[in-house]
N, C-alpha and C positions, 0 to 999 in steps of 0.2 A: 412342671415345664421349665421351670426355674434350673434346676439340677441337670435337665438335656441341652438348654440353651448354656451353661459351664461351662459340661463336657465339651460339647462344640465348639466352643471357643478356645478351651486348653487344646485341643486337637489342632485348631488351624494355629497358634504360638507354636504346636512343639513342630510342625510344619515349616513354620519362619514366613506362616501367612497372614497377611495383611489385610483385615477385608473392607474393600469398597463401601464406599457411600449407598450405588445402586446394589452389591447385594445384600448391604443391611436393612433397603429398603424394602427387597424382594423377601427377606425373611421374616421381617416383621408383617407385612402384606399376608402370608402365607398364615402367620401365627393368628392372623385376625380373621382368616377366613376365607379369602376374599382370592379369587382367581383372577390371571390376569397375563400378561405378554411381556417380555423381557429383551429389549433393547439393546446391544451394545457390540463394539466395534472386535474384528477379528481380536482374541486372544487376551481377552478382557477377564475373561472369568467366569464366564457365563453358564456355565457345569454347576460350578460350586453356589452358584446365585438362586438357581433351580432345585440342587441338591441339599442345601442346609434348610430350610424350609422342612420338608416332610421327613428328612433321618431327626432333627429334633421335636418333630411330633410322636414319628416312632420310641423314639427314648423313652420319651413320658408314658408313651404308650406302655411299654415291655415293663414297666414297675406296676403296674396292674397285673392280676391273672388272665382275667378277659381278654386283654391285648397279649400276652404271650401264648394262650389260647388259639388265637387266629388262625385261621387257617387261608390258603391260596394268595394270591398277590397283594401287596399292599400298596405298589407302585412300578407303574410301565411309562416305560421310559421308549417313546416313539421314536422311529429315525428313519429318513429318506433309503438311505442309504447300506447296504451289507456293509462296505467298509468302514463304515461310519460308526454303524454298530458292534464292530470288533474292538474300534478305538474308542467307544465310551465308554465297551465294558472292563477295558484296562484301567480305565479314569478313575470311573466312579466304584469299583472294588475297592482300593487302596482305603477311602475315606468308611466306607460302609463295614469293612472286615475292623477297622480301627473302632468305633465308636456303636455298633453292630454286630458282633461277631456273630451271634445264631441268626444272622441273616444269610440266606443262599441268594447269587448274582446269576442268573442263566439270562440266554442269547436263544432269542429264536425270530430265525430269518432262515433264507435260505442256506444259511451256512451251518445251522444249528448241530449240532452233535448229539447223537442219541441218550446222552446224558441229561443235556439243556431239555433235549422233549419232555423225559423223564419227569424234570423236576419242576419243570411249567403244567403238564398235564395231570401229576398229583397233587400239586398246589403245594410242592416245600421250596417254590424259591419265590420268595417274599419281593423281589425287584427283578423285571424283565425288564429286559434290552430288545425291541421288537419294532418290524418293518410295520405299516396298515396293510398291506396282504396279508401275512401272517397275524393279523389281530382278526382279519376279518375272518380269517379262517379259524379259531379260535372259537369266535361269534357265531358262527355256525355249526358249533355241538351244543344239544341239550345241557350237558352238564355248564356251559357257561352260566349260568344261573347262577348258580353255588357257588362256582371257581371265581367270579370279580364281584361278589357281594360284600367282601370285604375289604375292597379295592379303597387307597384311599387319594391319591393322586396319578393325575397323565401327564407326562413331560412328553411336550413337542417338539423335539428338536428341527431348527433350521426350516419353521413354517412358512418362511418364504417362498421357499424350494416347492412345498406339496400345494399351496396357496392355488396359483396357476393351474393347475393339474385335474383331473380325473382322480389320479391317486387320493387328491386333496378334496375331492366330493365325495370320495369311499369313507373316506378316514371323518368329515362330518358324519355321516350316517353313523359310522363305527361309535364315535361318542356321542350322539344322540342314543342309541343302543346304550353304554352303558350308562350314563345320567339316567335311564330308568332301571337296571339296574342296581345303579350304584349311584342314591343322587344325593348323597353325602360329598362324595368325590371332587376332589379342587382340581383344575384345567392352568397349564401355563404353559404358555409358547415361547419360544427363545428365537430371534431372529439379528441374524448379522446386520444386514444391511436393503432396506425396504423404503420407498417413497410413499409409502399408504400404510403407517405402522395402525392408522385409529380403523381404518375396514379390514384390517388384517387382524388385529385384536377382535372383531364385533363376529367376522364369519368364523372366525377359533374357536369363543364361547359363545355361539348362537344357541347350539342345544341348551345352554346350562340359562341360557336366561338371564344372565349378569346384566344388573340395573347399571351398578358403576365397577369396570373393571381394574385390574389394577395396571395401568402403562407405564412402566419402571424404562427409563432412559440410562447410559452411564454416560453423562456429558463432557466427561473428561475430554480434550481434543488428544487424538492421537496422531502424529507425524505422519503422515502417507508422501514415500520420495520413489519416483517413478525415474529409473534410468533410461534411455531408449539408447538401442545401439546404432549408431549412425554411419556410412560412410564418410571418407574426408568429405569435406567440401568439394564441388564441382566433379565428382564420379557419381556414375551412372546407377539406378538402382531398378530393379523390373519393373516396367508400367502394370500388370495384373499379377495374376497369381495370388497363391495362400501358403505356399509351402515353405517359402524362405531357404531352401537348401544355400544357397549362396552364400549364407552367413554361415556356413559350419565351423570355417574355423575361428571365429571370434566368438560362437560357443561352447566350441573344445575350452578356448582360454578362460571361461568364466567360468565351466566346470571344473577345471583343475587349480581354479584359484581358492575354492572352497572346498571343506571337509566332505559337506552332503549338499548337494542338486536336487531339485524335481525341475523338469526340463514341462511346461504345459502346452500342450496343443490343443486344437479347435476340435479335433476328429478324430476317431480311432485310426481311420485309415493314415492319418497325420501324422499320429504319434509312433506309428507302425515305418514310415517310410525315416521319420526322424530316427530314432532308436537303430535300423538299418543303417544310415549314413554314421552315428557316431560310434557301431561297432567298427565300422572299415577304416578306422584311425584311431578306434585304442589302445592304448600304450599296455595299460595294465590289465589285470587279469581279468577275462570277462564277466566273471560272478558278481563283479562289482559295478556291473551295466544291470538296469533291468526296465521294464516296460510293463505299464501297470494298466488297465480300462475293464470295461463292465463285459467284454467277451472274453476276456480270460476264464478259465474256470479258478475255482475258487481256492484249491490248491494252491494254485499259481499266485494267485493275488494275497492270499493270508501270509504266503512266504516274503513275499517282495516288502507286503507293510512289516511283515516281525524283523526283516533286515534293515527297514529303513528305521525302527526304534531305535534296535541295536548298534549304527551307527556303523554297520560294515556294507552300508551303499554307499558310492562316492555319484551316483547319476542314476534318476528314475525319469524314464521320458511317463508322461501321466495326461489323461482327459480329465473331465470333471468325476470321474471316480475317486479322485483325491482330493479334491478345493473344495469340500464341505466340511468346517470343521473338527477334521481328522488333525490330532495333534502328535506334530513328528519334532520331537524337541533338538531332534541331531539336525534334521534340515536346516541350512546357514544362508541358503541362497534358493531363490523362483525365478525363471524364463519361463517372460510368455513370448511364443513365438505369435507373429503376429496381429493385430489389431485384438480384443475380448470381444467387442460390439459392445461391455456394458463396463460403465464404470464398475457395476457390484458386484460381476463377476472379477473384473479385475483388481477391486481392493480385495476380496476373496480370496481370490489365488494367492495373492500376495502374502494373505494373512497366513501362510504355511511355512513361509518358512521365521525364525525365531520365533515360535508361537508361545511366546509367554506373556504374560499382564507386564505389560508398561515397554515394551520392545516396540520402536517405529516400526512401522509395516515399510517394506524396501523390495522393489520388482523391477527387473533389468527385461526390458523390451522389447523385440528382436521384429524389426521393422521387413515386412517379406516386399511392401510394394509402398511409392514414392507418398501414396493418404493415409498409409497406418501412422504416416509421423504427425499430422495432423490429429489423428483419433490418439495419439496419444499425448500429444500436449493438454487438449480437450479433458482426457481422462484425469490429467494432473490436476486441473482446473476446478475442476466438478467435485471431485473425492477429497480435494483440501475443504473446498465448502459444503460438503456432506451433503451433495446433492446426487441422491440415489434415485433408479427408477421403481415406478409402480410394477404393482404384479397384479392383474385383473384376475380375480375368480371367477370359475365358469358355472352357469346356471341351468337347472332342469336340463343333467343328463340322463336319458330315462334307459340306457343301459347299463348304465351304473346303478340304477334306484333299481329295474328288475334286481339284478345279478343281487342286491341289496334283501331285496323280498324274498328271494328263495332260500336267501342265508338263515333267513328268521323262520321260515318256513323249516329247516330244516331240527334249528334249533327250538325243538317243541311245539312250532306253528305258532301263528299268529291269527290275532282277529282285527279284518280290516280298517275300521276306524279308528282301534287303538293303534297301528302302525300307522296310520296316515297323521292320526295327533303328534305322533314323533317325529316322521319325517319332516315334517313342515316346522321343528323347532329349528329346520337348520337353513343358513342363509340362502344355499343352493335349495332348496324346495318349498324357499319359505312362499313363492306364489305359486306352487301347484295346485292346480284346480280339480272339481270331482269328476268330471269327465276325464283328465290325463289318468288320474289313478286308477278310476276303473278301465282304462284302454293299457294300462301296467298289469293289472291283474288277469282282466282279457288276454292279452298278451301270454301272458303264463300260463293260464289254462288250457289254450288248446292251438298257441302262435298267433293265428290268423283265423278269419272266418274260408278262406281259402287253403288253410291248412288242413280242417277239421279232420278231414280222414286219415290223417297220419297220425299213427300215436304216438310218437318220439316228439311231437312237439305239444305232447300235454302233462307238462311238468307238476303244475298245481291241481289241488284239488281241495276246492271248499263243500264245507256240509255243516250246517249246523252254523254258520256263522266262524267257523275253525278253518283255518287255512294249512295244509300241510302237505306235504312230498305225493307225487302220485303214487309213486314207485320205490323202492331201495336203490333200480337204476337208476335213477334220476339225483339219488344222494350221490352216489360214486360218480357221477358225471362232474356233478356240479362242484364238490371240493374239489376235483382238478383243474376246473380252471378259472379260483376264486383271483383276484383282483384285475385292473386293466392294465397291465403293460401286457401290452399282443405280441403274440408269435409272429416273425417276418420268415418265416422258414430257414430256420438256424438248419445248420446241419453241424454237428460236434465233432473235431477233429482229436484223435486220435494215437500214439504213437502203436506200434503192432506188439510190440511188448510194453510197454509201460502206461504213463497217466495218461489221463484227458485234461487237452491245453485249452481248450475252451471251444465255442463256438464259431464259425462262419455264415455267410449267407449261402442260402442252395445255390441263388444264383450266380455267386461267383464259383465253386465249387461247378457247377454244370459246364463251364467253360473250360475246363483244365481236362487234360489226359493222362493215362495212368504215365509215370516217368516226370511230367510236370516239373518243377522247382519252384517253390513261392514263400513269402516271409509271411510266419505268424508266431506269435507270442514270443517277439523275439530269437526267434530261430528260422535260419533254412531248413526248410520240408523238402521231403519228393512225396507224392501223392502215389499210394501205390495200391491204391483201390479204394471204389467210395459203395458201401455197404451197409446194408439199412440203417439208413441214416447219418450215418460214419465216414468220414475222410479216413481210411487210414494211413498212417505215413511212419515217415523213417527220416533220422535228420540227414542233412545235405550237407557237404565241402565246400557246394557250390553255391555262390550268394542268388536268390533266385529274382528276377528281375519283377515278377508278379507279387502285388501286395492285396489282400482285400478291401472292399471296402464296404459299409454298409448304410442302410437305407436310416433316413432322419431328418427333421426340420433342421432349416439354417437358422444359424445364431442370428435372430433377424439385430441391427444397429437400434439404440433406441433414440428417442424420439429429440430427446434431450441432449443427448452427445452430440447425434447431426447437425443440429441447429448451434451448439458450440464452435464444432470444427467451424462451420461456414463464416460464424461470426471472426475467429482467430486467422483465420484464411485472410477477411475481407481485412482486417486491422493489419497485416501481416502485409500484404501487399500496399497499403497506403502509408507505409512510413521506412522506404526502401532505402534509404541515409542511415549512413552505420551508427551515428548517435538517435537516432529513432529506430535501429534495429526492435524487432520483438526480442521480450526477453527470454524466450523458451528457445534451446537451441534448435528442434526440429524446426522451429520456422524458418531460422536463418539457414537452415538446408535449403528451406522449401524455395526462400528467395527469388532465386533466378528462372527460378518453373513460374511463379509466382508472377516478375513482372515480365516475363515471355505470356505467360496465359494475358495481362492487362493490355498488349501492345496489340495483340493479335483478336481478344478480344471482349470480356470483362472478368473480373472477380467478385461477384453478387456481392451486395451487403442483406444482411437476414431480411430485408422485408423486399429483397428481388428476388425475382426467379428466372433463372437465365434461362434462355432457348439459343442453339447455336445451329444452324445450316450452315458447313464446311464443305467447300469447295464449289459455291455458288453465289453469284451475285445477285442483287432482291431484286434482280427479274430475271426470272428461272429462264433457262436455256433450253430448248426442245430436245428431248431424247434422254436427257439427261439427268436420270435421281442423284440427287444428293441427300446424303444421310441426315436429321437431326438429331441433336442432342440434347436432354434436356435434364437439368440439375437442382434437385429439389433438396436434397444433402438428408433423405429418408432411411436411407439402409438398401440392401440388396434385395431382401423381401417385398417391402414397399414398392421399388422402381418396377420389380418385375408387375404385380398388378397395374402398377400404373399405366407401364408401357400396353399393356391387352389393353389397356380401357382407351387410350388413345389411339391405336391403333385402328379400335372399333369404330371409334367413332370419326378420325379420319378418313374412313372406309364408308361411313354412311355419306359422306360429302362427295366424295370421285370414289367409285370403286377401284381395288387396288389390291395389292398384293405385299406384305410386313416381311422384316425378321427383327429381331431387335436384341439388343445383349444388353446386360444390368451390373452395377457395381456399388457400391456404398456410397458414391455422392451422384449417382445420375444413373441416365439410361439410354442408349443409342437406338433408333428408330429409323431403318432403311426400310424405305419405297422402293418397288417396282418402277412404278411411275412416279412421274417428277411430282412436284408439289412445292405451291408456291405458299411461302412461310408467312410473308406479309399477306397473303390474303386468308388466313383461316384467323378466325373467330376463336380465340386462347379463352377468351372469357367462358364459350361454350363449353369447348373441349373441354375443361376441368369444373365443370357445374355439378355440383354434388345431386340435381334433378337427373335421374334415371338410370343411377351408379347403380343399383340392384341387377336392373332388366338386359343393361346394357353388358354386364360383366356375366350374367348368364347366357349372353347371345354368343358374346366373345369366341365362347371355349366348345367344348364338346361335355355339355355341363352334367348332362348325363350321365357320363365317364366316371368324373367328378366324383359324384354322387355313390355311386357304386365303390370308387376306391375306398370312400368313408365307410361304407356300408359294411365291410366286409372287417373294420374293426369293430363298429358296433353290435355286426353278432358276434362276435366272440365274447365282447364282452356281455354281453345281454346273456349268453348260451345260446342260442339257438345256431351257430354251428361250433363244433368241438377242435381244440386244437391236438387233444391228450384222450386216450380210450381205455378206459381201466383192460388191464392186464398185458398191455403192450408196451415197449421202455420207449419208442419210437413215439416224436410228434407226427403230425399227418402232416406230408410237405406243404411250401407255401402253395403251390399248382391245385392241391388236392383243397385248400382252403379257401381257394380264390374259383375254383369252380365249384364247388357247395354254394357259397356268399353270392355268385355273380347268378346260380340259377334260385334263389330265392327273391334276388335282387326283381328280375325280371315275372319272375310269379306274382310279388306283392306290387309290381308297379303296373301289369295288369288286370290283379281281379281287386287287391284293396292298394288303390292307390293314396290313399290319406294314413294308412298306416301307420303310426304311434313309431318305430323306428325309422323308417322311410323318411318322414320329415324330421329328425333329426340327421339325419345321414344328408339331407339336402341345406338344411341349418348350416352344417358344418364344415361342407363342399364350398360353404360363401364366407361362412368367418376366418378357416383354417386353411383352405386350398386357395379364392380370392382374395381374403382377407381383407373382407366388408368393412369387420370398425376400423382397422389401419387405413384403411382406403377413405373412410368416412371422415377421418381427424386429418391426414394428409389434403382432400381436396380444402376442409376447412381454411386449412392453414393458406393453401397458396390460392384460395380467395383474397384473403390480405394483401397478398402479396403484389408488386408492382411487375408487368411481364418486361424484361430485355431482350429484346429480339436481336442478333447479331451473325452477321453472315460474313466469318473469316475464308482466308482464302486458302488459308492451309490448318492443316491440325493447330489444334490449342492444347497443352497440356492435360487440360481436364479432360478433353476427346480421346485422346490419345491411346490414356488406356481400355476405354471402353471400346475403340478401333481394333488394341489387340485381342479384346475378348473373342470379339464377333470373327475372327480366324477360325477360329478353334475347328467349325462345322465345314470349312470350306475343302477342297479340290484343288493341288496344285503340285508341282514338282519340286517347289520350294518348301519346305519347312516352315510352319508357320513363329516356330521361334527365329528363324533366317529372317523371315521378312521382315518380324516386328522388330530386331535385332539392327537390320539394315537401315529401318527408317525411325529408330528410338537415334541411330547414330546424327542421321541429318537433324532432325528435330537438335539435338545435343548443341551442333554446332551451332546452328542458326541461334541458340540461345546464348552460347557462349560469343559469339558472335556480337550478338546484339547488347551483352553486357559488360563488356572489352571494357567500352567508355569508361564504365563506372567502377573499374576494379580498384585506381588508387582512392576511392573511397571507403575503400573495405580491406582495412591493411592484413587482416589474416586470410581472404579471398586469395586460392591459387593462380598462378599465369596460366594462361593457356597451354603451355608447352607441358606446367607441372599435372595439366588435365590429360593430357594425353598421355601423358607417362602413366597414370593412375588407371587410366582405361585400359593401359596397355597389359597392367599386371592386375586386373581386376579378377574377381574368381569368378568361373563360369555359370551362367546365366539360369536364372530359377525357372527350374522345365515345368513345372506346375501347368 
């Protein structure tokens, strides 16, 4: 060992590397046994802190016969991410072909090469690079036995990412599976940035049983400088929106001010409309624009990363298909366009560009509406004190655990109490009961007690205490559609002679006519027929005004950034004298929004919870609703539950009739009927007693329920998205009426059904979003209520006012109107700050506001 830990060492000197504290920690941890989680800050090292550990085990190993002997993998190296996994297996060859050479490096994900299969499925490449779908499917051949028996280490990369997930309760099972196997085998996780690193560490190495782990930190501090791009002083900036078009050209100039760009947005559809905009103003040759997300096909995306190594991209517009550490050492500069919702995606993102050990992390911020400058002072704030959010893991999901069962069933079968000993080694099933298991296995054997007469839904079959496939059908079913991310009804677009650019939704695809014009992958299409399954098309001259968009949770804000903003708002507004100015410059933007919102009518401090009735006085007027507004500074996701649970329960008080719009620090709630604000009972209204009952009255919860349903058979199997011997998925229509008539089968003959009540579980955590709801009414328990009933808009209303447009009826433009009354609102604020300009010697004159206004660029149509 002695001789490998040398080599190793002369390897990283003739490298000109230096190594760390934490991964000398991490290798000596490894050399003693001991499994464990590895801690540290974008672009730290964290490859090599992972990888020197088990290549000097190997060393030692290979001077033995026995160890040159070996056969099948010796180390899988796990990864969220396809792209992720092209760029580790660039990383970690260099050091492995150095200090290794009879070692082979294959990749198997969905991008894999008929090579890579080769050489994973005869067992001559000693280190995989591999997704948990592709493990699990791996896990489900008999020969798996043989092939990871020699296994001697799992690298997880970026366990924060699968933590949260389904994917992340696959991928326990998966190594629960091979710690029997393979229960020699060391476990270590590598995680950027996480507020729960000790139950991220426990549910990693659950299966393995680890008394004391090893939690390896690298506490070096690293720089994090957040730019935000600002307008001058006293110009206008959109009250809503997400898209930021407005700012294009002050991100032309920050793209042409650097070698290499990655441009980040929230959304495919984002990064699609961006990438649009910065073609129709570049200078230079288009090759050197590209556009990078998980609906590209793969083609597409391998070319854009091999360009963006080689340093002949000058601008990549990119989603989180890139901000997982993927290292692009030509990238010099990140835009986020803007707010992240999370500081840790956004020290993340950041961590792309100069991705090397001891490089500040540096991210210029491209503010789309007047509170992203608020969530990013916040974000400054928090990520200098290393205050990351948690990632909650999810428990006993029993379409996961089926879809889990059949895998092992496939592979040679199982016998039921010896898998259930297993599964429960892992955090996600460690309280599964004997009743759920046998309603799992039930389940498998014949679906339902109301299914019984079909035989496509009796998968399993036990005899003898043996568990194993009904059918051969039932194998070819089920490796197709081994892990959980669901089919949304892609449909794959096409050129009529050339590649496949990636994927669309059917449903946007169902809207268009043959002739058509629309932007995908970077390009104008014309759609010139859509064919099993197929967009085909042909490129366009013409820039096409339609972009897609596709179906996905919102970045919900987290919990901790909220409660920042509101605190730096409330400190921001109470020291409005320019030598008390804040010292972040978004605030001194915010200023005059700031003491217009105080005048008119409060800026909460964190333990108040503003309520505002605008355009009524506290004794309501007959005929007359007025809207309220209320700002709990939750995220988008939070207000929107919040506003159905008020709503409901204002409805239980007067009957009445809602609509209500949501935004990152509040939530707008218009009445039919009036409603007087001084006389309802706030204390009720937000009582966490009957938040259950009352958020299932709310909705059409049923709905709900079914929309969930119909991901959990797929992933369970019981219905199919893929048909051996067809290239074609089955549409989403074809998937949603399968799912929706099983849906109403089991809710009338077995209503307690073993998925049914997860599909309703999940209708309340994932569609109401029960524990968010649960920790939010907590919280504004605490809280102190302000009741204030301005007589005109307040800034914080404002934008929530423009939201609630969007759905209405009018000859006016709903950008016209909010356009027209963002201008009065303007003055009346410039207006009311006149007094106070000579105390703010870089504060513009009025006149130089109107000149600003006047050549402002046009307004974010978002």
């Amino acid at each position: 060992m002695q001789r490998a830990a040398k080599r190793w060492r002369d390897w990283l000197k003739e490298q000109d590397i230096g190594a760390a504290v934490f991964q000398q920690q991490a290798w000596r941890a490894y050399a003693e046994g001991h499994s464990g989680l590895v801690s540290a800050p974008t672009g730290r090292g964290k490859t090599l802190a992972a990888l020197g550990g088990p290549l000097m085990q190997a060393m030692a190993e290979a001077e033995t016969s026995e160890g040159r002997a070996a056969h099948g993998p010796r180390m899988l190296w796990v990864t969220p991410l396809r792209a992720l996994a092209s760029d580790t297996r660039e990383r970690i060859t260099g050091p492995v072909a150095a200090v290794l050479p009879h070692w082979q490096v294959a990749m198997r994900t969905g991008d894999a090469t008929s090579r890579d299969k080769r050489l994973t499925d005869t067992g001559k490449a000693q280190l995989v690079v591999i997704t948990p779908e592709s493990l699990a499917l791996l896990l489900s051949h008999e020969r798996s036995r043989e092939q990871f028996s020699q296994l001697r280490c799992i690298v997880v990369d970026e366990w924060h990412e699968l933590l949260p997930s389904k994917r992340g309760v696959l991928l326990q099972l998966n190594l629960a599976r091979i710690q029997a196997l393979a229960p020699a085998a060391q476990v270590w996780g590598l995680s950027a940035t996480i507020g729960n690193l000790q139950e991220a560490s426990d549910v990693l190495l659950s299966a393995w049983q680890v008394k004391q782990p090893a939690l390896i930190q690298d506490m070096r501090p690293k720089p994090f400088h957040l730019h935000s791009i600002t307008p001058p002083l006293g110009t206008r900036m959109p009250w809503a929106g997400h898209l930021g078009l407005a700012n294009l050209g002050e991100v032309a100039k920050l793209v042409f001010s650097a070698p290499s760009t990655i441009v980040f947005t929230n959304t495919r559809a984002q990064a699609e409309l961006w990438h649009t905009a910065l073609a129709s103003i570049w200078p230079e040759d288009a090759e050197t624009l590209a556009i990078h997300h998980g609906s590209l096909d793969q083609g597409v995306r391998q070319s854009v990363e091999q360009r963006l190594r080689a340093g002949t991209l000058r601008c990549v517009v990119a989603t989180s298909s890139l901000d997982l550490g993927v290292d692009f050492p030509a990238v010099e500069r990140v835009i986020q366009i803007g707010g992240a919702r999370s500081v840790a995606r956004m020290v993340q993102r950041a961590g792309r560009a100069k991705h090397r050990p001891g490089a500040a992390v540096h991210v210029e911020a491209v503010a789309t509406q007047a509170m992203d400058l608020a969530e990013f002072a916040a974000v400054r704030e928090l990520a200098e004190a290393q205050v990351y959010e948690r990632r909650e893991p999810l428990r006993l999901c029993f379409d996961v655990l089926s879809q889990h069962a059949m895998s092992a069933a496939l592979a040679g079968g199982f016998r039921p109490p010896e898998l259930l000993a297993e599964v429960r080694r892992t955090a996600a099933f460690r309280d599964l009961s004997d009743a759920q298991w046998q309603a799992v296995l039930a389940f498998l054997e014949h679906g339902s007690d109301s299914l019984v007469q079909y035989p496509q839904y009796e998968r399993l079959h036990c005899e003898d205490g043996l568990c194993q496939p009904a059918n051969t059908g039932v194998v070819r079913m089920h490796r197709m559609s081994i892990g959980t991310i669901t089919a949304h009804g892609a449909v794959n677009v096409q050129y009529l002679r050339g590649a496949r650019l990636g994927s669309v939704e059917e449903a946007f695809i169902a809207r268009l006519n043959a002739g058509d014009v629309f932007n995908f992958a970077g390009r104008s299409l014309v759609l010139v027929r859509l064919e099993n399954n197929t967009a085909w098309v042909r490129r366009s001259a013409q820039v096409g005004l339609l972009t897609p968009a596709w179906a996905g949770s919102l970045m919900p804000m987290s919990s901790s950034l909220g409660e920042r903003m509101q605190q730096l708002l409330s400190q921001a507004a109470a020291s409005p004298a320019a030598d008390d100015a804040p010292h972040a410059r978004e605030l001194q933007w915010l200023q005059p929004l700031l003491q217009l919102q105080s005048q008119r009518s409060l800026v909460p401090d964190a333990d108040q919870l503003l309520i505002e009735q605008v355009g009524q006085t506290q004794a309501p007027q007959a005929g007359k609703a007025a809207p309220l507004f209320v700002y709990p500074f939750a995220g988008r996701v939070a207000h929107e539950g919040l506003a159905v649970l008020i709503a409901t329960r204002l409805a239980h008080i007067q009957p009445n009739t809602f609509a209500w719009a949501c935004n990152e620090i509040g939530l707008m709630i218009q009445p039919t009927l009036p409603i007087d604000a001084n006389a309802v009972d706030w204390s009720e209204i937000f009582q966490l007693d009957g938040l259950d009952t009352d958020l299932r009255s709310a909705v059409n919860f049923s709905e709900l329920a079914r929309k969930r349903f119909k991901e959990i058979a797929q992933i369970a199997g019981l219905v199919q998205s893929k048909v051996p011997g067809k290239k074609s998925r089955a549409s989403d229509r074809q998937l949603q009426v399968s799912a929706s008539l099983l849906f109403d089968v089991l809710s009338k003959y077995d209503p307690e059904h073993l998925l049914l009540r997860q599909a309703r579980q999940e209708a309340l955590d994932q569609e109401l979003h029960l524990p968010t709801m649960q920790r939010l009414l907590t919280s504004i328990a605490g809280r102190q209520i302000a009741l204030r009933f301005p007589a005109k808009h307040t800034p914080f209303s404002f934008g929530l006012w423009a939201e609630s447009f969007r759905g209405q009826l009018s000859n006016e433009t709903w950008q016209d109107k909010v356009r027209r009354m963002a201008a009065q609102q303007e003055r009346q604020s410039l207006g009311d700050t006149h007094h106070r300009q000579a105390a703010h010697p870089g504060a513009p004159t009025q006149g130089a506001a109107r000149r600003a206004r006047r050549s402002r660029q046009p307004e974010d149509r978002s």
